[in-house]
PDB file of the backbone (N, CA, C, O) and the ligand in Angstrom, with CONECT records:
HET     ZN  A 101       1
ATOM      1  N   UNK A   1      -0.912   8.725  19.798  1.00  0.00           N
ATOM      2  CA  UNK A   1       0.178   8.462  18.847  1.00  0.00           C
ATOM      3  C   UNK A   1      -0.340   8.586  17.418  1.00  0.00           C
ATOM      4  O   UNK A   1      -1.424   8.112  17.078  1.00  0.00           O
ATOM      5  N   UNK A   2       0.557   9.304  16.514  1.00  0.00           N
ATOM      6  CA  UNK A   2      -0.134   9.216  14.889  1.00  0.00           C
ATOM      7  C   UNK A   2       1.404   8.517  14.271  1.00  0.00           C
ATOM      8  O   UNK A   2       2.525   8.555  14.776  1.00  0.00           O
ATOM      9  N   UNK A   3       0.994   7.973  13.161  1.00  0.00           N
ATOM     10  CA  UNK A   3       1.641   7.686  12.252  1.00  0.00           C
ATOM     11  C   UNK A   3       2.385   9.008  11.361  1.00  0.00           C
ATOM     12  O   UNK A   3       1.720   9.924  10.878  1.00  0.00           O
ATOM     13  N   UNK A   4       4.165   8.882  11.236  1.00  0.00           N
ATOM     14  CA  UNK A   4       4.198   9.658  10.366  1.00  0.00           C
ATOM     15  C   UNK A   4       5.316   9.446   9.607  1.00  0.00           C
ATOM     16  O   UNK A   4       6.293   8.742   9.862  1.00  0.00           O
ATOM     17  N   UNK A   5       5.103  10.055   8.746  1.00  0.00           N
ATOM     18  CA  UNK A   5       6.425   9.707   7.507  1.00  0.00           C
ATOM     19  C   UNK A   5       6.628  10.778   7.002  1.00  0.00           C
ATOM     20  O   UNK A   5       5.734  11.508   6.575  1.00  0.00           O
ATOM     21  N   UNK A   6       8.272  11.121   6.965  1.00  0.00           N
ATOM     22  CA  UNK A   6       8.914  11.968   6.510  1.00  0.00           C
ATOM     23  C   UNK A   6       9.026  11.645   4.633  1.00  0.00           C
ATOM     24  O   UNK A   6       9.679  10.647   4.326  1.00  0.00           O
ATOM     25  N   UNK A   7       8.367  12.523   3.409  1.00  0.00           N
ATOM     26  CA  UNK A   7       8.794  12.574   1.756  1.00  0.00           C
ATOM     27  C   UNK A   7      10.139  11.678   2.024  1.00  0.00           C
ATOM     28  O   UNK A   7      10.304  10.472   1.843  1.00  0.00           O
ATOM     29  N   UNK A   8      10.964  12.580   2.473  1.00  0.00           N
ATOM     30  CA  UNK A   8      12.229  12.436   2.244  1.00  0.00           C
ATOM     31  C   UNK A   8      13.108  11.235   2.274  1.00  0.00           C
ATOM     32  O   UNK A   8      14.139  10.942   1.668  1.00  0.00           O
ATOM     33  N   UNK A   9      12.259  10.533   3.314  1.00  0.00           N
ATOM     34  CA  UNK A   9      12.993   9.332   3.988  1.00  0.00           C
ATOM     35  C   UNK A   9      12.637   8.036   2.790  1.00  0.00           C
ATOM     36  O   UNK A   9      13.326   7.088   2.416  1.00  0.00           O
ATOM     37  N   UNK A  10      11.251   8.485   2.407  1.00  0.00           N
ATOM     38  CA  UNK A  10      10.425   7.706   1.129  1.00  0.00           C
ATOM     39  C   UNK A  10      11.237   7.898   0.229  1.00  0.00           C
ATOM     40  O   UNK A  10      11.135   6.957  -0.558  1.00  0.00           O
ATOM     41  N   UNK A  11      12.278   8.865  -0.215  1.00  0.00           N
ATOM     42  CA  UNK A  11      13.029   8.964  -1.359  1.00  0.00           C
ATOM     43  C   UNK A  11      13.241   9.930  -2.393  1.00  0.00           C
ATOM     44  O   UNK A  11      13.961  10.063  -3.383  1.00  0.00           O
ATOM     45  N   UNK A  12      11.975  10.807  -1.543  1.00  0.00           N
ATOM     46  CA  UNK A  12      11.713  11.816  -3.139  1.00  0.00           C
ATOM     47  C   UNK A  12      12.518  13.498  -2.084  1.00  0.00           C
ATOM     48  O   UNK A  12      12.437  13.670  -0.868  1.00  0.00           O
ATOM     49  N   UNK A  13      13.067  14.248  -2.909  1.00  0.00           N
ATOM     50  CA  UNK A  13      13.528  15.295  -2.088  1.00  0.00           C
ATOM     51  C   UNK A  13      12.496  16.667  -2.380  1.00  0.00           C
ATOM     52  O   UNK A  13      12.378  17.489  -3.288  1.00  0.00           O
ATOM     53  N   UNK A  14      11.717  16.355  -0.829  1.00  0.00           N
ATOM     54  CA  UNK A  14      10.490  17.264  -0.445  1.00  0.00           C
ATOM     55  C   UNK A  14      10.743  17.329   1.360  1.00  0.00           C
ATOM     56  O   UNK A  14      11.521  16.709   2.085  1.00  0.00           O
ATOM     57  N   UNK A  15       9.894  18.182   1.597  1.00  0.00           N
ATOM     58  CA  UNK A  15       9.911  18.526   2.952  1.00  0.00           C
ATOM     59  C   UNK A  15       8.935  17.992   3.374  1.00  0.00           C
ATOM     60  O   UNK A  15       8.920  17.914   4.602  1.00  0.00           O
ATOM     61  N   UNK A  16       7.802  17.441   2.691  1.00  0.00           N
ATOM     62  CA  UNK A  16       6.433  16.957   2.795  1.00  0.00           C
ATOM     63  C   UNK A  16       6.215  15.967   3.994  1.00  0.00           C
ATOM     64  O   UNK A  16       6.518  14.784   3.837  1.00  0.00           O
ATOM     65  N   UNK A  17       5.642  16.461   5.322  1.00  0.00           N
ATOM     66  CA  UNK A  17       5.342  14.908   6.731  1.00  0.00           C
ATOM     67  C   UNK A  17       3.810  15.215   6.460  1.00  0.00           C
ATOM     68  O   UNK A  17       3.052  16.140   6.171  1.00  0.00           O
ATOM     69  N   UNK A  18       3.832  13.907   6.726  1.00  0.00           N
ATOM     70  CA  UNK A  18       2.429  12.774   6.228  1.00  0.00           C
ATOM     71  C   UNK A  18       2.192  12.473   7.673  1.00  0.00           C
ATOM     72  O   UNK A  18       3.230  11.983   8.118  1.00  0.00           O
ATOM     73  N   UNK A  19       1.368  12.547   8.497  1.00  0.00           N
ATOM     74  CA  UNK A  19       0.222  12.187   9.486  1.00  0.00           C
ATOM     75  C   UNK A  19      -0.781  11.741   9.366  1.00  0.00           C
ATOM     76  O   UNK A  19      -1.536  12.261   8.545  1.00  0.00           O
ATOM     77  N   UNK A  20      -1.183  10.689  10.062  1.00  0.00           N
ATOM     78  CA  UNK A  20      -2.248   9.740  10.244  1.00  0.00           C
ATOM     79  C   UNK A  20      -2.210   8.748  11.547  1.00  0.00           C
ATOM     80  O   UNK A  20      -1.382   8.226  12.292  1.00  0.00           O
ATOM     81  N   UNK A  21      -3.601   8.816  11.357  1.00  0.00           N
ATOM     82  CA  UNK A  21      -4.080   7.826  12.580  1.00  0.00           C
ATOM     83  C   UNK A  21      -3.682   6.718  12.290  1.00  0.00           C
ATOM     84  O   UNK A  21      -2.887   6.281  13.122  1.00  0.00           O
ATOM     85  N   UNK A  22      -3.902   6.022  11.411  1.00  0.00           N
ATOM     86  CA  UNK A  22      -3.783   4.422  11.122  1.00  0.00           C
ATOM     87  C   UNK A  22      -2.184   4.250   9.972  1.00  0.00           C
ATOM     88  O   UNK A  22      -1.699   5.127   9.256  1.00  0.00           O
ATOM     89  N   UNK A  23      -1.744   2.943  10.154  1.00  0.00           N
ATOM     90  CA  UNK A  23      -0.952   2.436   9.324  1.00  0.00           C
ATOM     91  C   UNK A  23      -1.911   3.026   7.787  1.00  0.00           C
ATOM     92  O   UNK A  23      -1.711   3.980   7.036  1.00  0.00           O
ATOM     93  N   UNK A  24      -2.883   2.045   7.802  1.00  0.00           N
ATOM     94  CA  UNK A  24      -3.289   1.967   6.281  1.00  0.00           C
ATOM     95  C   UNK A  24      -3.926   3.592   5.663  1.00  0.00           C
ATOM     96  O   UNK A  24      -3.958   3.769   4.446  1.00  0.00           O
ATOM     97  N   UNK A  25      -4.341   4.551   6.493  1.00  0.00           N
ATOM     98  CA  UNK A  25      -4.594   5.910   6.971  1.00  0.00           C
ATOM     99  C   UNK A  25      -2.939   6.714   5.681  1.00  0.00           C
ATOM    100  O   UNK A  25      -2.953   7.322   4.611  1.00  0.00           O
ATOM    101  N   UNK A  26      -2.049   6.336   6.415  1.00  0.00           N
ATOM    102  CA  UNK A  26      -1.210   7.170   6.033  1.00  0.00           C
ATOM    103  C   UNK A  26      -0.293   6.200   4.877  1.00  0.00           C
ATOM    104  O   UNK A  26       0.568   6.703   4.155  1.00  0.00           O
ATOM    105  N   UNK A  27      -0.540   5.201   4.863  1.00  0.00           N
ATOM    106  CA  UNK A  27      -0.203   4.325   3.434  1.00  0.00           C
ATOM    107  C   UNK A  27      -0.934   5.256   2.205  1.00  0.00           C
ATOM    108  O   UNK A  27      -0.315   5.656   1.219  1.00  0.00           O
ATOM    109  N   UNK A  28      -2.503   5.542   2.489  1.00  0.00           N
ATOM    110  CA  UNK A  28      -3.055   5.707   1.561  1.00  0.00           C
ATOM    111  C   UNK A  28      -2.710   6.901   0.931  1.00  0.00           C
ATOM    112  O   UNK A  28      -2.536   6.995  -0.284  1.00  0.00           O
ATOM    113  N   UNK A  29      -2.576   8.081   1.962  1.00  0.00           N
ATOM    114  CA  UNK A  29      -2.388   9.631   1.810  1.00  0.00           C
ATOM    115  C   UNK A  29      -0.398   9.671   1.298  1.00  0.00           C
ATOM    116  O   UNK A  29       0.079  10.554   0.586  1.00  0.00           O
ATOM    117  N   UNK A  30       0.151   8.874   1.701  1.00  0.00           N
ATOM    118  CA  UNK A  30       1.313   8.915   1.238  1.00  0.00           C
ATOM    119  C   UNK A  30       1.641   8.908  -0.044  1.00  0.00           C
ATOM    120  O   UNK A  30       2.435   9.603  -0.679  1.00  0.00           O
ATOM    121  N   UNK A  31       0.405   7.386  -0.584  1.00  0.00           N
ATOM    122  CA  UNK A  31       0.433   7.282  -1.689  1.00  0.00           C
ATOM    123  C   UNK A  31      -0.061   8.368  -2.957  1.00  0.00           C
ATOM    124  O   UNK A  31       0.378   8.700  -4.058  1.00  0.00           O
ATOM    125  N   UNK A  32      -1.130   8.668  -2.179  1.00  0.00           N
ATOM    126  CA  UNK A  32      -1.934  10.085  -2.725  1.00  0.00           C
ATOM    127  C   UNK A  32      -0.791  11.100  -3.138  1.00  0.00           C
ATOM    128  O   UNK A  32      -0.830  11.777  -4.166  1.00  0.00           O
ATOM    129  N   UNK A  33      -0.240  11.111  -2.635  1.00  0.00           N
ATOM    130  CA  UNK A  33       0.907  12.670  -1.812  1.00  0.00           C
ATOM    131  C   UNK A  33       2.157  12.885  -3.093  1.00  0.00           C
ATOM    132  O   UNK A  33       2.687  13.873  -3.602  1.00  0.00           O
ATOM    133  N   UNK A  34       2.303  11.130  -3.310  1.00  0.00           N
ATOM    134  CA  UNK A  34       3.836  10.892  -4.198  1.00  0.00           C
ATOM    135  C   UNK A  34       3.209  10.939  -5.931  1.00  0.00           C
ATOM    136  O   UNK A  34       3.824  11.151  -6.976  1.00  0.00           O
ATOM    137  N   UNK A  35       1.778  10.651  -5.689  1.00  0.00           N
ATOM    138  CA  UNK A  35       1.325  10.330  -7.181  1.00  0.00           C
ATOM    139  C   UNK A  35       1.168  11.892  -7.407  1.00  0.00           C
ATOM    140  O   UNK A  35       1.867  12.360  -8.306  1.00  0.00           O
ATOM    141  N   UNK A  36       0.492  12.602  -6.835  1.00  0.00           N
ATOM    142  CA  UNK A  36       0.275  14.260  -7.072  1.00  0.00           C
ATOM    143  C   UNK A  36       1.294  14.879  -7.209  1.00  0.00           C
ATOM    144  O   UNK A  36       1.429  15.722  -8.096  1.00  0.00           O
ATOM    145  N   UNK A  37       2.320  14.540  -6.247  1.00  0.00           N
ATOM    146  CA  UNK A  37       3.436  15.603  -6.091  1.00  0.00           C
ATOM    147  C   UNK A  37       4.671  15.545  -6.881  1.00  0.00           C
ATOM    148  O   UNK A  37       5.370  16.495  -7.233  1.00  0.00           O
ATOM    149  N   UNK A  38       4.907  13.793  -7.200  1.00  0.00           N
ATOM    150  CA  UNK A  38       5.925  13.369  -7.447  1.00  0.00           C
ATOM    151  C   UNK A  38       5.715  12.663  -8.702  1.00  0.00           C
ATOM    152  O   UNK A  38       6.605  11.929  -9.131  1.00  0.00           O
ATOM    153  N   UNK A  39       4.720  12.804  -9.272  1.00  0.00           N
ATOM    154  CA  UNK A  39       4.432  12.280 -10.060  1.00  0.00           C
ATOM    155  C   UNK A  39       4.813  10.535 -10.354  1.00  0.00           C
ATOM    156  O   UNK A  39       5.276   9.950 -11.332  1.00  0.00           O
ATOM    157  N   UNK A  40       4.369  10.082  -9.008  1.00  0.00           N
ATOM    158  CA  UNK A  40       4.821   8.283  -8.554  1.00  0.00           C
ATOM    159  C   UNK A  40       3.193   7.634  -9.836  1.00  0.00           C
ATOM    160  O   UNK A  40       2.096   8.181  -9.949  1.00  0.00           O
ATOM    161  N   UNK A  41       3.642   6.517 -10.471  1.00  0.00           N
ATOM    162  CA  UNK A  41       2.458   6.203 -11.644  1.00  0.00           C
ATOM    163  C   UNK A  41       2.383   5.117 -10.922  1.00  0.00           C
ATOM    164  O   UNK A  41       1.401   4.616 -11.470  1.00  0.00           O
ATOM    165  N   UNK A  42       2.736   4.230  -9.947  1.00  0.00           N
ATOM    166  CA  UNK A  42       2.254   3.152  -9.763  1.00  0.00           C
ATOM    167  C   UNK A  42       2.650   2.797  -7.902  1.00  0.00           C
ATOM    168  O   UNK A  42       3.821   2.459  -7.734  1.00  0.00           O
ATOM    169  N   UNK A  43       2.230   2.826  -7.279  1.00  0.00           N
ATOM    170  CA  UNK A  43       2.015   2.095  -5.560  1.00  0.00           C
ATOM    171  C   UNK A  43       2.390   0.556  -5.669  1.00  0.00           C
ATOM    172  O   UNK A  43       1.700  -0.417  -5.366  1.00  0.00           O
ATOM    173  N   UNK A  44       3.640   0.605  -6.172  1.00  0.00           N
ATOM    174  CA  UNK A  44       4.707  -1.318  -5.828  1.00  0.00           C
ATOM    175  C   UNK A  44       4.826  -1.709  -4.598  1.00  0.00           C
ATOM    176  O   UNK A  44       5.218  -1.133  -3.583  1.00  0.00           O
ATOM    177  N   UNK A  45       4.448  -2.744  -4.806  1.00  0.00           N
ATOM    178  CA  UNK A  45       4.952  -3.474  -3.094  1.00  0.00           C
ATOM    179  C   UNK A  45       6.285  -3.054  -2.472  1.00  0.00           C
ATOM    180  O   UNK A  45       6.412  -2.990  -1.249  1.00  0.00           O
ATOM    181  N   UNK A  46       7.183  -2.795  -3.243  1.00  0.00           N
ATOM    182  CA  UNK A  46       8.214  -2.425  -2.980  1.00  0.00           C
ATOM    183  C   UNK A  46       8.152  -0.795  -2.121  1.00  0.00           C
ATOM    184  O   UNK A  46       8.819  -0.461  -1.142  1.00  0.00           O
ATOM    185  N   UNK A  47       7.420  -0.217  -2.655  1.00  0.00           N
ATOM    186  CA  UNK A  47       6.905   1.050  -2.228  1.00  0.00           C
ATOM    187  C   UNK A  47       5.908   0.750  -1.263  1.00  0.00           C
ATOM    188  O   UNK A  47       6.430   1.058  -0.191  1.00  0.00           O
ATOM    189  N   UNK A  48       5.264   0.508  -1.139  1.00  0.00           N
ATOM    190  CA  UNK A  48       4.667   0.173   0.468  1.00  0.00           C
ATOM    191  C   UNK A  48       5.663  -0.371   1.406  1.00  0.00           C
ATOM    192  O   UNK A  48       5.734  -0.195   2.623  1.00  0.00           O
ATOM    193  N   UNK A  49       6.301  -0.955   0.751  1.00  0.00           N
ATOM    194  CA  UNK A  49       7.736  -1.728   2.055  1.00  0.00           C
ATOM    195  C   UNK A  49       8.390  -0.478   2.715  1.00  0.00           C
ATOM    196  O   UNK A  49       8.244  -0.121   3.884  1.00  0.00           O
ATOM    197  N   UNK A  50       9.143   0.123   1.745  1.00  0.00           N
ATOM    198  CA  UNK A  50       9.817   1.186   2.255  1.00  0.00           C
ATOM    199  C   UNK A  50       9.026   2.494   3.052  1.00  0.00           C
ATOM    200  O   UNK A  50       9.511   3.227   3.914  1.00  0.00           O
ATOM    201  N   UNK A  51       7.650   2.533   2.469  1.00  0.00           N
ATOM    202  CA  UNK A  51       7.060   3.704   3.240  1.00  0.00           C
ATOM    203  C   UNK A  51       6.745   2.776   4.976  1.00  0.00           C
ATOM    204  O   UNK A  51       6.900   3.146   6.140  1.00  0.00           O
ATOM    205  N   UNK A  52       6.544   2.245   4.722  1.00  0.00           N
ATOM    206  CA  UNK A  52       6.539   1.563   6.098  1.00  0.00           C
ATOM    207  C   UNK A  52       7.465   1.132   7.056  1.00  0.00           C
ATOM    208  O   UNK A  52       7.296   0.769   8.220  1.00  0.00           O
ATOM    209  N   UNK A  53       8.621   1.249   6.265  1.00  0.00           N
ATOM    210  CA  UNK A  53      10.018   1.098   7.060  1.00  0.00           C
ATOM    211  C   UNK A  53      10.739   2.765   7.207  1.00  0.00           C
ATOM    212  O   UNK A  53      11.933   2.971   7.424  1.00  0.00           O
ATOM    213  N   UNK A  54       9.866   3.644   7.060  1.00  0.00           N
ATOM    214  CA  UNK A  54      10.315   4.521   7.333  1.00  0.00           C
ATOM    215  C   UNK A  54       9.493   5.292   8.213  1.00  0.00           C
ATOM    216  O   UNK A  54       9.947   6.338   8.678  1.00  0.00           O
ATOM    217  N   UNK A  55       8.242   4.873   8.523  1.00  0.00           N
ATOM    218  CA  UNK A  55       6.981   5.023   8.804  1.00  0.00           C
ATOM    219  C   UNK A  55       7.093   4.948  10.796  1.00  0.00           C
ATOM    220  O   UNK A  55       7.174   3.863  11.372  1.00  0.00           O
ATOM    221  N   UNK A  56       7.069   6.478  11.659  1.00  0.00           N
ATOM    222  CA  UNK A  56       7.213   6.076  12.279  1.00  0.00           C
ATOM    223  C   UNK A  56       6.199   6.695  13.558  1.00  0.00           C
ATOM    224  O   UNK A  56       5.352   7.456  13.091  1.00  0.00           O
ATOM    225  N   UNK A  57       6.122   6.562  14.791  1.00  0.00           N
ATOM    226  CA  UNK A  57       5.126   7.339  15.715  1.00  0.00           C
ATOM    227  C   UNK A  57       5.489   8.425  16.619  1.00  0.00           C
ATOM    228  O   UNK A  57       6.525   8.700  17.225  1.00  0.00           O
ATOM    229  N   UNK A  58       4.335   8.962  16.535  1.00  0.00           N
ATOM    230  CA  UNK A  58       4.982  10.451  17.464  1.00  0.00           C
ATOM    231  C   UNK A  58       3.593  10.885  18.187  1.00  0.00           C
ATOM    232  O   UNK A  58       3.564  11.867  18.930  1.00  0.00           O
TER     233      UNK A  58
HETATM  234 ZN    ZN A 101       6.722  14.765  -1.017  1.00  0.00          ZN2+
END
């Protein structure tokens, strides 16, 4: 099973899926992903909530 999260579902309109082994694995690269791509300036709790409620296994 990997972890994965759809950009989109996170909020930003991209096609971008995020895979990872671990919860904190694909927290991190997500975060990576939105600051590069999306130009996201700050990782809020609020933003970890939602990537994780959207955050799912396959
Ligand atoms: Zn994206």
């Amino acid at each position: 099973m990997e972890k994965v999260i759809r950009c989109r579902d996170v909020g930003f309109d991209c096609e971008g899926v995020i895979k990872a082994k671990t919860e904190k694995e694909a927290l991190e690269l997500v975060a990576e992903h939105a600051k590069n791509e999306h130009g996201l300036k700050e990782v809020t709790p609020e933003v970890v909530e939602k990537i994780k409620s959207v955050m799912t296994e396959e």
